[in-house]
N, C-alpha and C positions, 0 to 999 in steps of 0.2 A: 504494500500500500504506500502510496505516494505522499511526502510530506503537503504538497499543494495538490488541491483538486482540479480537476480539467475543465478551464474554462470557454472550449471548443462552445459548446452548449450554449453558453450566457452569452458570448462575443455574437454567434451568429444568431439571438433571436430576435424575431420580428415583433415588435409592440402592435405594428398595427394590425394583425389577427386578434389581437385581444377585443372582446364586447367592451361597451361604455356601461357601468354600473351607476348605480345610485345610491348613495351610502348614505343611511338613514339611521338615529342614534336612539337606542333602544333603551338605555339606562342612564337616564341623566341624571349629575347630582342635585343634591338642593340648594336653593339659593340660601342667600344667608337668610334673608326674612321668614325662610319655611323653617328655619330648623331655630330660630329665639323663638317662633310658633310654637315647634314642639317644645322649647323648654316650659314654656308660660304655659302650657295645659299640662303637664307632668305634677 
C-alpha cells in the first residue's frame, strides 16, 4: 500500500455531470430569544 493515494480519479473528474441540489437545513439552532424563553418558563 502506497504512502499517497492515487489521484488519477480526482484530477480527471468532471463537476459538470454532477445534479444541482438544494440544501435545505433540517435542525436549526435556537435563537437566543427562544432559549431566555425557555429559561423564564422553567
Amino acid at each position: 500500500m502506497a504512502d499517497k493515494p492515487d489521484m488519477g480519479e480526482v484530477a480527471s473528474f468532471d463537476k459538470a455531470k454532477l445534479k444541482k441540489t438544494e440544501t435545505q437545513e433540517k435542525n436549526t439552532l435556537p435563537t437566543k430569544e427562544t432559549i431566555e424563553q425557555e429559561k423564564r418558563s422553567e
